[in-house]
N, C-alpha and C positions, 0 to 999 in steps of 0.2 A: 438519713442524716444522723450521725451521733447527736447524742446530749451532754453538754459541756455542765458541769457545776463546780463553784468555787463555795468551798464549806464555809469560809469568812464571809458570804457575803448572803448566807441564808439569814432569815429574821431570829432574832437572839431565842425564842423562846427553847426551854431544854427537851421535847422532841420536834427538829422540823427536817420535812422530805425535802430529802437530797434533788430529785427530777421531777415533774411533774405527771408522769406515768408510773404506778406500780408494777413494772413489768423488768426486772422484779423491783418491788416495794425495796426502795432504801432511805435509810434514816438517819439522820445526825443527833446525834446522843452528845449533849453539851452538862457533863454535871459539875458546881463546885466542890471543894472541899467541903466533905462532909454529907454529902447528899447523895440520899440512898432512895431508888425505885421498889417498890413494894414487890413481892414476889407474885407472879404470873404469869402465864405460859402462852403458845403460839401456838397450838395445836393446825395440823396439813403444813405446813412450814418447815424447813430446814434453815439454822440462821449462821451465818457465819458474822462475825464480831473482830470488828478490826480498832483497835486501841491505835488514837493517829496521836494525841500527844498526854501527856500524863500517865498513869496509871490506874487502872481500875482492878476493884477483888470482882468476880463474879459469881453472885451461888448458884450452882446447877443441882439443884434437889436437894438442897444443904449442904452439897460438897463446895469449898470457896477456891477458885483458880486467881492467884493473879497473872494480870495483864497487864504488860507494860508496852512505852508506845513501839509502833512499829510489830506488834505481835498479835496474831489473829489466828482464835477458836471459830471451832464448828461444829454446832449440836443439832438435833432434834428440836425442834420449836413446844412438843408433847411436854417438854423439862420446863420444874418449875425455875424461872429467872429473879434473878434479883441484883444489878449492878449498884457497886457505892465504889465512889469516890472517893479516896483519903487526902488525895491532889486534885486542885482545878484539873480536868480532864477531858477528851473530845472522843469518840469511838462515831464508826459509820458500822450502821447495821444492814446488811444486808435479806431478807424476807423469800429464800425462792419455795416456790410450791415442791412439797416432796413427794418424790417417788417411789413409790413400790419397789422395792427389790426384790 
């Protein structure tokens, strides 16, 4: 059976899981204006990063990408992270285990 989730309707706090299974681990990243995650990383993780409304800068090992909604990165979880918010903002993160190439 799929898993349905409505991002409005997770508990307000600024990280809450999307499903109730990590498989894969997805997250709803709620920042306001102004509000920056401290840099730290995912290591065994590949993470893709889907900006659903506002914009977010993101640094990946000091390099800053913006994102805006509707636009979605994909890195190494190994990179140091750091999302801030210049707009109220919402991004779903995605956590899959990585692969060897």
């Amino acid at each position: 059976m799929p898993e349905h989730a409505v991002l409005d309707d997770l508990p307000p706090q600024m990280h809450a899981p999307v499903f109730e299974t990590d498989r894969p681990k997805t997250v709803r990243l709620r920042l306001e204006a102004g509000d920056e995650v401290p840099a730290h990383s995912h290591p065994g993780f590949d993470i893709v990063f889907h900006v659903v409304t506002g914009r977010m800068e993101l640094a990946l090992d000091g390099e800053t990408h913006e994102v805006a909604a509707g636009e979605l990165l994909r890195f190494g979880g190994d990179r140091d992270i750091s999302p801030r918010a210049p707009v109220d903002s919402t991004a779903v993160l995605v956590f899959a285990p990585a692969v060897d190439d």
